[in-house]
C-alpha positions in Angstrom: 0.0 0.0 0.0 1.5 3.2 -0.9 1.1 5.8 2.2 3.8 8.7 0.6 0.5 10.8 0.0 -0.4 10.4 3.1 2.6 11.7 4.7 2.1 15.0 2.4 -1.6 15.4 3.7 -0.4 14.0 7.7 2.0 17.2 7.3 -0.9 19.8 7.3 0.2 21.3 3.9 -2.1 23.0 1.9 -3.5 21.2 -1.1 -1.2 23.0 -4.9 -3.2 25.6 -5.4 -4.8 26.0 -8.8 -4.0 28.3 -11.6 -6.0 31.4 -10.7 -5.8 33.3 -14.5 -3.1 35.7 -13.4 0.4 34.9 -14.0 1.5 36.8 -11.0 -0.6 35.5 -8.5 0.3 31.6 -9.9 4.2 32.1 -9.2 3.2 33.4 -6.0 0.8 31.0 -5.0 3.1 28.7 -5.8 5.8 29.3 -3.4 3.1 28.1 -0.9 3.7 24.4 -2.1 7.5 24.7 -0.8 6.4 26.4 1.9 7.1 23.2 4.4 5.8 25.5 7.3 8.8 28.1 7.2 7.1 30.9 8.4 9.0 33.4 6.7 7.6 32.0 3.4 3.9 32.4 4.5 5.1 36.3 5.5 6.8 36.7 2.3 3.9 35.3 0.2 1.2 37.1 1.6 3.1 41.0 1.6 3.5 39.7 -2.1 -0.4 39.3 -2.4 -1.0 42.7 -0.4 1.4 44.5 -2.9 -0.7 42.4 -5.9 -4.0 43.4 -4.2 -2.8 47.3 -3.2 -1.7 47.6 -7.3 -5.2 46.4 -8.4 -6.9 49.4 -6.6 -7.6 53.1 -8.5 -5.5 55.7 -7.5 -6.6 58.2 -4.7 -8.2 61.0 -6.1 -11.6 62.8 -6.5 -14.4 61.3 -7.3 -16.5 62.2 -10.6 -19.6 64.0 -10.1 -22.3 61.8 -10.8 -25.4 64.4 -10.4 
């Protein structure tokens, strides 16, 4: 019976995520599947997905006049 699997899913790793559509999320995503519980990793990869998220928003400005 073949149990290495199980030793991947015993280690409380997160299933590879999936290919989300954006190229920079994937590679960051990614990382996650190395991760191996380093902390650091998880710190690293989710400042990454702030700074993805943050660039997504519009600028500060005024807002049009919708009247």
């Amino acid at each position: 019976m073949d149990t290495e699997g199980d030793d991947v899913r015993d280690a409380g790793l997160p299933p590879e995520p999936g290919a989300t559509g954006n190229a920079e999320v994937d590679a960051v995503l990614g990382r996650l599947a190395r991760a191996a519980g380093n902390v650091g990793v998880y710190e690293d990869v989710h400042q990454s997905l702030r700074g993805i998220l943050a660039a997504l928003d519009p600028p500060p400005g005024p807002t049009p006049n919708r009247s």
